[in-house]
GUSELO-465657 format. One record per residue (C-alpha): residue number from 1; x negated, y negated, z. Coordinates in pm, whole numbers, plus 50000, padded with zeros to 5 digits. Layout:
<pts>
num  x  y  z
NUM  X  Y  Z
...
</pts>
This chain:
<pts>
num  x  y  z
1  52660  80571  74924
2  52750  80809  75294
3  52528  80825  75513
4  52606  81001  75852
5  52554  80809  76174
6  52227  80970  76249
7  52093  80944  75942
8  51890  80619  75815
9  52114  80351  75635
10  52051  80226  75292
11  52016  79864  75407
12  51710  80007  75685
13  51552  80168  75362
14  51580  79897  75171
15  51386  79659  75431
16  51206  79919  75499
17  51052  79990  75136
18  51044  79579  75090
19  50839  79519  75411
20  50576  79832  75289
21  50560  79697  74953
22  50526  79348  75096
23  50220  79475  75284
24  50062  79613  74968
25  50076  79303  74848
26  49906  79144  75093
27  49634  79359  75210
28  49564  79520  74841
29  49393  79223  74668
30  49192  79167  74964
31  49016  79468  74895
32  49106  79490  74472
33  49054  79103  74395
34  48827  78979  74667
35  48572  79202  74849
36  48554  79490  74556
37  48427  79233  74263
38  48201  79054  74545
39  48001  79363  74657
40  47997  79542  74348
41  47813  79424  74061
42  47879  79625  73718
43  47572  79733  73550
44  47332  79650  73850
45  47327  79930  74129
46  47045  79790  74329
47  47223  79479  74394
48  47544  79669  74504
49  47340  79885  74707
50  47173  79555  74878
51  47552  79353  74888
52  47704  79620  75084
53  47400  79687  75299
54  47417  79277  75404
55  47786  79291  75465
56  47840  79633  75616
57  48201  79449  75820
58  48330  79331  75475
59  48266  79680  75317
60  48451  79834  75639
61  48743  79591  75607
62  48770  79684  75261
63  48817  80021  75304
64  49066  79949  75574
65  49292  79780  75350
66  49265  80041  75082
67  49374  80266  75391
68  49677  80015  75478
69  49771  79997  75148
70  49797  80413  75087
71  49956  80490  75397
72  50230  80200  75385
73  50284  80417  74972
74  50417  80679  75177
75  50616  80528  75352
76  50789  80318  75040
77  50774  80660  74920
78  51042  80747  75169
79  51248  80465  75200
80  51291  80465  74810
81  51414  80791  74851
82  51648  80745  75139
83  51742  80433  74925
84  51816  80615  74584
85  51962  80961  74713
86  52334  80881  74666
87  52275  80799  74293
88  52065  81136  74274
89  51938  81335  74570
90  51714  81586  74290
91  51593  81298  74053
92  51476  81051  74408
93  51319  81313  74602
94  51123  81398  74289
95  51069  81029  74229
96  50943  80989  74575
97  50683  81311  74502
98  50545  81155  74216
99  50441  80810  74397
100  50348  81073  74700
101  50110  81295  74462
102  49963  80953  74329
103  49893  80862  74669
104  49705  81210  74784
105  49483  81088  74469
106  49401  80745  74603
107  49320  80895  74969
108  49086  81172  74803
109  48933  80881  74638
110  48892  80651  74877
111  48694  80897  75079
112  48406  80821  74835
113  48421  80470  74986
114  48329  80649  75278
115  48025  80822  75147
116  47910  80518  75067
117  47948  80374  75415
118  47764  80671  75585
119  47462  80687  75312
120  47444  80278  75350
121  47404  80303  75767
122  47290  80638  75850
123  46926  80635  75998
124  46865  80968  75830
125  46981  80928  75517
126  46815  80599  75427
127  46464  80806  75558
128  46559  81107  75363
129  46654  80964  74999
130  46437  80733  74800
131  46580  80427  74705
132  46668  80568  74324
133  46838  80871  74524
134  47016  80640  74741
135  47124  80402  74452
136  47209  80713  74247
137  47456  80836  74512
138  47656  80502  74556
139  47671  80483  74204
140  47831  80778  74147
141  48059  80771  74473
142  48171  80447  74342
143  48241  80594  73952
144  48424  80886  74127
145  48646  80668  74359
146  48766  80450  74076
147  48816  80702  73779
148  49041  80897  74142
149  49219  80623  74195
150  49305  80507  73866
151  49395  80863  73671
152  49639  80864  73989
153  49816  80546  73874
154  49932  80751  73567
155  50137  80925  73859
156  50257  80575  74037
157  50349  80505  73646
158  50604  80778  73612
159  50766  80684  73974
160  50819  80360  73871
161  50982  80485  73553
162  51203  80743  73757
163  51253  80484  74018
164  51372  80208  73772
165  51628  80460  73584
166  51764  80563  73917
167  51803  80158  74004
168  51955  80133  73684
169  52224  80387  73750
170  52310  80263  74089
171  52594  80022  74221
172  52444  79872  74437
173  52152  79737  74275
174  52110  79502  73959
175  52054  79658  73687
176  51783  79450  73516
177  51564  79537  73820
178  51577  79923  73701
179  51477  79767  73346
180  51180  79571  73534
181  51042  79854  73682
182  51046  80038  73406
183  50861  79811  73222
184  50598  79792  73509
185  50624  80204  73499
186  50502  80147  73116
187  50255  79931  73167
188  50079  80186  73451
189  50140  80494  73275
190  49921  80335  72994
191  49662  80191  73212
192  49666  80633  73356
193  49617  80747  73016
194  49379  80490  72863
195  49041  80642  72934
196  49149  80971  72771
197  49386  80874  72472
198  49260  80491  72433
199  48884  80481  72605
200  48799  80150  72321
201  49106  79924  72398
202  48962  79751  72736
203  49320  79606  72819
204  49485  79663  73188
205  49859  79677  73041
206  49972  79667  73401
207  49839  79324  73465
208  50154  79149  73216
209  50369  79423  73387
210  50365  79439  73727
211  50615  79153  73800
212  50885  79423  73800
213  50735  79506  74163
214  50716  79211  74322
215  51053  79061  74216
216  51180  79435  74309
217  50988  79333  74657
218  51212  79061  74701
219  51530  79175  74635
220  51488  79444  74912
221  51375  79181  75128
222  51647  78936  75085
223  51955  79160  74920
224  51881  79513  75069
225  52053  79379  75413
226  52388  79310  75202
227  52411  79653  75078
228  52746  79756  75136
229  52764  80152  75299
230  53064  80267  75205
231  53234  80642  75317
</pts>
């Protein structure tokens, strides 16, 4: 566990990674739980189209979160491997690039969010399209921004599998918080593959899984200032 004096401690990365994943938490259902399922109506397009004409703000503010929530991945991404290096620089850094190449995903997808927003409240696009067009686009922007997103979390799936073996190995964190995670990993990594191994079973794994995480959260928040450096 050395780290040089100009070089970021373990106990920085651990609050670090706690207070990004803490912000995920926060801001992510806002968009996931709440707005997403209030705009969007499975099945009926039209209505969609019409929710997230009449609440342009709440579409925006979605978006923004989904932003929040990508950007603050990187930077767990990071941390975690600042964190994890002294039990193994190779296996963290490519831990890190696995949560890092789900992430690129989720930003390529979220830019269909952003098609939608610029069909929805651009003068000439609403003139140029027919409302069938129109609906036709959203629909398919929203399609593509989901099936992104989530064929990316078969990606976060494998960094929380790395992530938990490397938490596993280390002294300086309990070890049934590696075995969490990679539970939570599992759980992921199934949800990833689903559509192209399991597209009947309409189960989100992840959802009786994802504790790992959050207690995970809260160790960093509350332990990762105790972490003893050591030379």
């Amino acid at each position: 566990m050395t780290n040089s004096a100009n070089k970021t401690s373990l106990r920085t990365a651990a609050l670090t990674a706690g207070l990004a994943i803490l912000i995920m938490a926060i801001v992510a259902p806002f968009s996931e739980l709440y707005v997403y399922p209030k705009l969007i109506i499975p099945g009926n397009i039209a209505d969609t189209v019409k929710n997230i004409l009449a609440n342009e703000a709440l579409f925006r503010a979605c978006i923004f979160c989904y932003l929040i929530t990508f950007i603050c991945d990187i930077l767990a991404a990071w941390a975690l491997y600042v964190l994890l290096k002294p039990v193994n620089e190779n296996l963290s850094l490519l831990t890190s690039w696995f949560r890092l190449v789900y992430t690129v995903m989720a930003l390529v997808a979220l830019f269909n969010l952003i098609t939608i927003l610029n069909l929805t409240n651009d003068a000439g696009y609403l003139k140029t399209f027919q409302t069938d067009q129109l609906n036709a686009y959203v629909n398919i922007s929203l399609h593509a921004f989901k099936n992104g997103w989530y064929f990316g979390i078969l990606f976060f799936g494998i960094h929380l599998g790395l992530l938990g073996y490397l938490v596993f190995r280390s002294e300086y964190i309990p070890k049934i918080l590696g075995i969490l995670l990679i539970i939570a990993g599992l759980g992921y990594f199934i949800n990833g593959v689903k559509p192209l191994l399991l597209p009947d079973i309409n189960l989100d794994f992840a959802k009786f899984t994802f504790f790992g995480e959050l207690i995970f959260m809260l160790w960093l928040l509350i332990k990762g200032s105790r972490i003893q450096e050591s030379n």
